[in-house]
Structures are given as structure tokens and as C-alpha cells.
C-alpha positions, 0 to 999 in steps of 0.5 A: 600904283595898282596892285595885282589881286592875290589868288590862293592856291586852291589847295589852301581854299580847299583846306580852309573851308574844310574846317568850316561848319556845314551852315556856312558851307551852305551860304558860300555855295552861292559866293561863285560858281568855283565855291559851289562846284569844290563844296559840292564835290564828293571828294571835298564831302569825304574831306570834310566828314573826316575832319568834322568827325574829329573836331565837331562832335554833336549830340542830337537831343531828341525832344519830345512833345504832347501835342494837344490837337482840338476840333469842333467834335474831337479833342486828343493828346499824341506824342511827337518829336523834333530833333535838336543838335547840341554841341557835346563841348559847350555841354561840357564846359557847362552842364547847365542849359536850356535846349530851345527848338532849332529850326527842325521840323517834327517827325510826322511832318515828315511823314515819320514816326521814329528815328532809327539811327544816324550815319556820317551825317545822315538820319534815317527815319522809318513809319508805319501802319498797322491795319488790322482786318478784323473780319478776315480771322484777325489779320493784320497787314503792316506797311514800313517806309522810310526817309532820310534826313540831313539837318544840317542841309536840311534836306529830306529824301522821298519816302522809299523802301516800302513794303508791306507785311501780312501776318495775324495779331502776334505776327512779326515786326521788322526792325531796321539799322543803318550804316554805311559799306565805307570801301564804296560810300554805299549807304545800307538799311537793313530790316530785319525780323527775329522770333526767339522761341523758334530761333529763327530770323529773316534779313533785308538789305536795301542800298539808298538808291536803289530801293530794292530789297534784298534778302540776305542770310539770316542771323546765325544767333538772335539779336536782342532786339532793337539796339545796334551799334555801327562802327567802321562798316558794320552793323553790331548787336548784342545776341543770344546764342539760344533760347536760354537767356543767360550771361555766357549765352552773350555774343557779338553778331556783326554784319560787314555790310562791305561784303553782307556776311556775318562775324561773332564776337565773345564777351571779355573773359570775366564777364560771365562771372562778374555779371548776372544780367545783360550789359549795355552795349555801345561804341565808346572811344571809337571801339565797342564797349561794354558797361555793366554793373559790378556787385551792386557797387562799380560800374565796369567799362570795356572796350575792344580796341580792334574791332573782331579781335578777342584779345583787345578787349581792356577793361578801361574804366572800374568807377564805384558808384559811390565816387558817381555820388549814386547810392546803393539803393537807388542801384538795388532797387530799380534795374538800374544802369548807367550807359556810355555816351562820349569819351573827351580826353579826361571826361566821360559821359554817361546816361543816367536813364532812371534820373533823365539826366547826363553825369560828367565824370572826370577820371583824372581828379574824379571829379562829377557834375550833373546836366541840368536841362531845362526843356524849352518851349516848343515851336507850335502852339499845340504843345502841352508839355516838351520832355527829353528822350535819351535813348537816341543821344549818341554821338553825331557829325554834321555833314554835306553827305546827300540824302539821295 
């Protein structure tokens, strides 16, 4: 008896590779020409960020390398960095690991030297060059590109966004942020340029696809420069109101990058009175946060639970450093901070920048482990020597978003 083939509805297909990672999306592009199409579809790509944003957190640890470059009449050490993606729940589970190199390239063979940030997916990279001209009363000309680069896809963009800046020794530097205005799917740069002792700034926005910058309004107040935050279709930074760096000059300055105008945030209420230095922003739970470090004895976390909205701001966690097994010296003695990197159901994550290692925290039974990481060895014979870097180890979703 011959049976009739069974054929799914395209709406369950559809569900099914959803929830599939990218690596294998990848591969079942060349199972037929349906599969390619369906993976391939704009729609399916939104569909599929959604549910990978939820589900299969990453944290990008970025490795970096002394690389020992020799020649016949030169011998030198630079720095260089690879990225490798490291799934936030096996980190969870277990603290201890060795982090090898994936199959990721390193920056500058990119025709990179930094990271800037990541969005839905998608990293972008920036370069640059300085040029000083000595015999012209020394001057100095910069040159900035970037690139972006999805590792999962491995796939990389053309550099693009050149320009080029002319200015003496002391002149400016742009800085650069990226997100996305989520109404159209229009991925954004922004570079940027601040000087804090005349109180000024200038402000560049580039659509990926375009490669034409833009000059928009200037910061209404000064951001303390480079960290931002992006979050639901903005761009947030942590910002003085004038020269006069003290706690209750703190704001939020957040560019809506759906419509390039600018909104300012206060800090919760008792901020001033229960912090003498500048709090580390972040996005913790899908919400702004803040953290800071109470009397030299507590670690405070807020969140603001809408975006914009003074009033959302809930003070979510107060966790003694003791209970964190961190001593008080080690807290007066260095400038010393603990920054939020995930939230899980009863577990936080936090960078512990003096130590070069993550603490898992759970709240519930107050229960506290440490990471211990051991850096592998690198993917090319000219490293001398690998070590983390966790000023980039934020959360991050693999996706099938294109590099343009």
C-alpha cells in the first residue's frame, strides 16, 4: 500500500525553525528553495529575534591578545581582540570553564580596532588613524570608519562611514553608538563629540545603508563619555547638567532614534543623598538601571520600570557587600564597583572589574559563586599571552539580521 507523503502546514514549519539556533538556520538554507526563501524572509527574521531574545541569551566575551610580531629587523608586542559567544545559562549552571577561540577572526583583520556596541544581532566595529603633521604647527587629521559584523552569520559589511576630522594635538574625538529605530527596522550610528569645559557638542547620525552622515541637534547637557545604553529605540547616557561634576548634576540624556530628538531623565529620588560618586549605568531586566555603592557597605540597584517615567524608578536589590563575601577594605581602598550584567529568575550577574571575574548572586537563598575562567589558547602562533576584557560583556542574541 502506498502511503501519500505527509506535508506540514507552513505555518508549523514556520514555528518550528523559529526556535531553531542561527548555525543550523544557516545549514537548512540549502535543504530547498522554500527553506531558503522562509529563512531568508524579513518577516521570519523579526520572528525569530523575538524569540531568540527571550530564550537564548549570549555573553560576547571579549578576548584579548599580546601578539608577538618578529621580522628579520623589527620585533614588536600589540594588542588585538577576538570575540567569542558564550551562552549566559551553561555559565550559570557552571561558573567554571575554559573559553577556547570559536571560529571568529580578530578585529584588525577586519580592518578594525574596537568594538563599539551591539544591537538585535548585529556588532558594530569602528577604526581609526591618527595623522599627526608636525610641520604644519602640529596638526593632526583622524580618519574614522566602521563596519558591522554578524558572527553568527559570519558575515561582515564593507567599511563605511568614513570621514575624516582636521584639528591640533588637543582637538576632538568622536565617539560612536548604535541602535536601532525599531518602528522602521532602521539601524542608526551616531558619532559624536562632546567638550565639557566649554559645554558644547556635535552630533552625527548615519542610517546603515545610507552612508551619509547627518548633522542632528546637539546634546542638551554633556554625556559622560563613552558608555551608552540602548534600549527599546534609544540611545541613553549617563550626563552632567554642567561643568560642575557633582551627584545632583546627574541626568539621563536619551536620543529617540525613531524621531532624533532628545528626552532627560532624573535620577531616583535619594540618589543624591545616599552617593557621593557617579553610579554605574546600565540596562538590567530589560529596564534602565543604576547601581552604586552605599556607605561603603551595600551595593544598591535601581530600575526604571518604563522607560521616561520618573516614577518607575524601584529600588530592586540593597545586598551588603559582606553577604557578596567582598571585604570592606577592598571596597575603601580602590574606587571600587560592582556593575549588573543579567538578571535570571533568581540570579544576578555582576562584573566584579577589580578581580577580573563575574559573582552569581541568588537572592533568594543569598547564595554566592564566583567564575573561574581560564583563557585558552589563542588561534594563531603569534599570541604570547590571552586575557578577558569585561567592559564589553553585556547581554547579546544571535540573529539572522543582515549586515547591509
Amino acid at each position: 500500500m502506498n502511503l501519500s507523503p505527509v506535508v506540514l502546514p507552513n505555518d508549523l514549519i514556520t514555528e518550528v525553525l523559529s526556535i531553531l539556533p542561527v548555525k543550523s538556520l544557516v545549514r537548512f538554507k540549502c535543504v530547498c528553495n522554500h527553506f531558503k526563501t522562509l529563512i531568508s524572509d524579513p518577516t521570519f527574521v523579526k520572528l525569530h529575534l523575538k524569540r531568540s531574545t527571550t530564550s537564548n541569551m549570549l555573553f560576547p566575551f571579549v578576548k584579548c591578545h599580546d601578539l608577538d610580531i618578529s621580522g628579520r629587523s623589527c620585533f614588536y608586542i600589540w594588542l588585538d581582540c577576538t570575540i567569542v559567544q558564550y551562552p549566559i545559562r551553561r555559565l550559570l549552571d557552571n561558573p567554571s570553564f575554559t573559553l577556547f577561540d570559536g571560529l571568529n577572526y580578530f578585529l584588525n583583520q577586519k580592518g578594525c580596532s574596537y568594538i563599539v556596541g551591539s544591537c538585535n544581532g548585529l556588532i558594530l566595529l569602528a577604526g581609526d588613524f591618527i595623522n599627526f603633521r608636525c610641520n604644519i604647527e602640529y596638526h593632526r587629521t583622524i580618519d574614522y570608519w566602521l563596519c558591522v559584523w554578524n558572527p553568527a552569520t559570519r558575515k561582515i559589511s564593507k567599511n563605511f562611514g568614513h570621514f575624516r576630522e582636521y584639528g591640533r594635538t588637543s582637538g576632538k574625538q568622536f565617539f560612536f553608538a548604535f541602535g536601532c529605530d525599531d518602528l522602521k527596522d532602521n539601524y542608526k550610528v551616531v558619532a559624536y563629540s562632546c567638550n565639557r569645559y566649554e559645554f558644547l557638542s556635535e552630533v552625527r547620525v548615519l542610517s546603515l545603508g545610507d552612508d551619509v552622515w547627518r548633522n542632528v541637534e546637539s546634546f542638551p547637557v554633556v554625556p559622560l563619555l563613552p558608555n551608552y545604553v540602548y534600549l527599546s529605540g534609544t540611545l541613553n547616557w549617563l550626563a552632567i547638567q554642567n561643568e560642575d561634576i557633582s551627584v545632583e548634576k546627574f541626568v539621563i540624556v536619551s536620543l529617540d532614534l525613531r524621531t532624533e530628538t532628545y528626552n532627560q531623565y532624573l535620577l531616583p529620588p535619594c540618589f543624591d543623598q545616599e552617593s557621593p560618586r557617579e553610579p554605574i549605568f546600565g540596562v538590567l531586566g530589560g529596564c534602565i538601571s543604576l547601581s552604586y555603592c552605599y556607605k561603603e557597605t551595600d551595593l544598591v540597584i535601581w530600575q526604571m520600570k518604563q522607560l521616561g517615567i520618573q516614577d518607575s524608578w524601584t529600588r530592586f536589590l540593597k545586598i551588603s557587600y559582606q553577604n557578596l563575601e567582598i571585604s570592606n577594605d577592598l571596597v575603601r581602598k580602590y574606587n571600587f564597583h560592582l556593575m549588573p550584567l543579567f538578571l535570571s529568575n533568581d540570579t544576578l550577574v555582576l562584573m566584579n572589574r577589580q578581580e577580573s571575574q563575574a559573582i552569581l548572586y541568588n537572592w533568594r537563598d543569598n547564595r554566592v559563586k564566583r567564575t573561574n575562567i581560564i583563557v585558552g589558547s589563542g588561534i594563531t602562533d603569534h599570541v604570547t599571552s590571552s586575557f578577558l576584557n569585561w567592559e564589553f560583556v553585556k547581554g547579546y542574541v544571535e540573529s539572522l539580521v543582515p549586515v547591509f
